[in-house]
N, C-alpha and C positions, 0 to 999 in steps of 0.2 A: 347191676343194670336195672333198668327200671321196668314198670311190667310195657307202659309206654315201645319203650324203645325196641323191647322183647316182639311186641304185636307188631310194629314197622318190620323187622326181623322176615317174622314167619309172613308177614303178606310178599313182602319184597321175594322168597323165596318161593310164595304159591304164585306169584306173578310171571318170577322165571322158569319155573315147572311149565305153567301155563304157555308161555311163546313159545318156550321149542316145544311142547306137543302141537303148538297151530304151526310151526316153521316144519316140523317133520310131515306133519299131515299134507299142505299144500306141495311142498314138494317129493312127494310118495310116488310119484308114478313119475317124477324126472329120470332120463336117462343119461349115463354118460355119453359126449360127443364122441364122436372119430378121433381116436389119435393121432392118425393119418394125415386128417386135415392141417396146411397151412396155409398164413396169409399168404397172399400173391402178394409178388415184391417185385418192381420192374429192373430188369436188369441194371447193373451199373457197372460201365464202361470206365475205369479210370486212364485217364491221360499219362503216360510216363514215356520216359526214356527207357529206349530197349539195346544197350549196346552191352556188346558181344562183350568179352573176356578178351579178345584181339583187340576189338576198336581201343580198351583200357589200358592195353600194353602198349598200344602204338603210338597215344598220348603220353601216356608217362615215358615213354623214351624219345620223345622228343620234346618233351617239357627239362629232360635232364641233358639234352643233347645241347640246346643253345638258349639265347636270352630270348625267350617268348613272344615278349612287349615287344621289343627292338623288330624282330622278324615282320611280326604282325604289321605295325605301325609303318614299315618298311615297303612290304611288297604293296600297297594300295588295294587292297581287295575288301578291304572294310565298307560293310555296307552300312548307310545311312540315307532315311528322309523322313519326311515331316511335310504332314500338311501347313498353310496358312496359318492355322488359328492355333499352331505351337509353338508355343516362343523360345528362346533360346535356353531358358533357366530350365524349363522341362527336358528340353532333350540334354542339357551338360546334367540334371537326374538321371534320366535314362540310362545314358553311356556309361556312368559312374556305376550303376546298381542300386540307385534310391529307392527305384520302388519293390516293392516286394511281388517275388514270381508265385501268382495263382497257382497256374499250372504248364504244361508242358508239354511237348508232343516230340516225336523222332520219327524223322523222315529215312531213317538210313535203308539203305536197301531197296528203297519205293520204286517202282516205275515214277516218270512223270506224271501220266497217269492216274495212279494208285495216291501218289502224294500229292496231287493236286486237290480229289475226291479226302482225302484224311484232312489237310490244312483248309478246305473251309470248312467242313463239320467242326472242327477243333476250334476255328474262329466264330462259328455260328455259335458252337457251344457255349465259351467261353462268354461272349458279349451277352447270352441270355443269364448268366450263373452272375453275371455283375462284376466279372472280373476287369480289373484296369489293367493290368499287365501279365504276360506271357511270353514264354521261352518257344520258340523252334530251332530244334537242330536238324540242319539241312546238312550238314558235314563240309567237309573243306575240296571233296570233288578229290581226295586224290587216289582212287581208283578208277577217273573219268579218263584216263588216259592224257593224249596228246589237246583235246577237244575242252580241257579244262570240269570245273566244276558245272553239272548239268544242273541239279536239283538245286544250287545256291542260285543261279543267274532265276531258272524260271520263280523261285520264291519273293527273290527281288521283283517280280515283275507282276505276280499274282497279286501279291500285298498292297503294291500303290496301286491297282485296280479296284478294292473291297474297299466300299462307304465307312465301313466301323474300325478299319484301320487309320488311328490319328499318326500315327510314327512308327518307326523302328530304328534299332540301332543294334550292327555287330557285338555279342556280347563281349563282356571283360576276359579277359585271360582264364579266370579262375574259373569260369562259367561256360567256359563254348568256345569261348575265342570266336575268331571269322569262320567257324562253324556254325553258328548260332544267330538266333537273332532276337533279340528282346521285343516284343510287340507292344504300343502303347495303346489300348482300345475306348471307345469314346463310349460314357456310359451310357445305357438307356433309362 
């Protein structure tokens, strides 16, 4: 080695000596923070479906009970609308399952009430978050007795009420069936 490179060496090493004596001295009198301390984080509420271990029995045996589709397509209880400005090609997407489900919400067990207060925060939500599309299940009403489905009729009737509601359509089979209902939301 050369004496040169030798003297780069030893300054390059009194230079590093030198910083961490000014890094330790400046901060000599730091103390460690509170462990304790954490950021605040604002709660986060996620949308799902909350069905029982029952409601999952009671579909799968009547999914294995008779033809689904047939049933569905049968009794007319399938719900569908659409504002003006959606044409036909969107909603034969919708019904189909083209667009992809954001998010989700479950009415089961709500008062009217209760479900009314949950499905607009969940649409309020949802159109702020930028979502196009979302799932409701309202369920098929049949613990409503003789009076029919409660929570499906008033949903039908909340939705085509709400500005930021462009469509809906009963979902597919595989997804809700006329339990459900696909939401198509107009972006902001």
């Amino acid at each position: 080695m050369t004496p040169d490179k030798k003297q780069a060496l030893k300054n390059k090493d009194t230079l590093e000596e030198d910083e961490i004596a000014l890094f330790r001295r400046s901060v000599a009198d730091a103390q460690p923070l509170d462990k304790s301390y954490l950021e605040p984080r604002l709660p986060r509420v996620p949308h799902k479906a909350r069905f029982t271990r029952e409601d999952e029995r009671a579909v799968l045996k009547e999914s294995m009970a008779s033809d689904h589709e047939s049933l569905e397509a049968s009794s007319g209880d399938q719900l569908r609308f659409s504002r003006p400005v959606v044409g036909r090609k969107i909603m034969r997407k919708l019904a189909r399952g083209g667009f992809s489900i954001g998010a989700e919400t479950d009415l089961h067990g709500m008062t009217a009430a209760q479900a009314h207060a949950e499905l607009k925060d969940f649409i309020e939500h949802s159109v702020r978050r930028g979502l196009t599309c979302v799932r409701v299940i309202h369920g098929k009403g049949l613990g409503s007795g003789t009076n029919g489905p409660v929570l499906k009729r008033k949903v039908d009737v909340w939705l085509r009420r709400w500005d930021p509601v462009l469509a809906f359509v009963s979902a597919r089979p595989v997804d809700g069936g006329t339990g459900a209902v696909c939401v198509l939301l107009k972006k902001t």
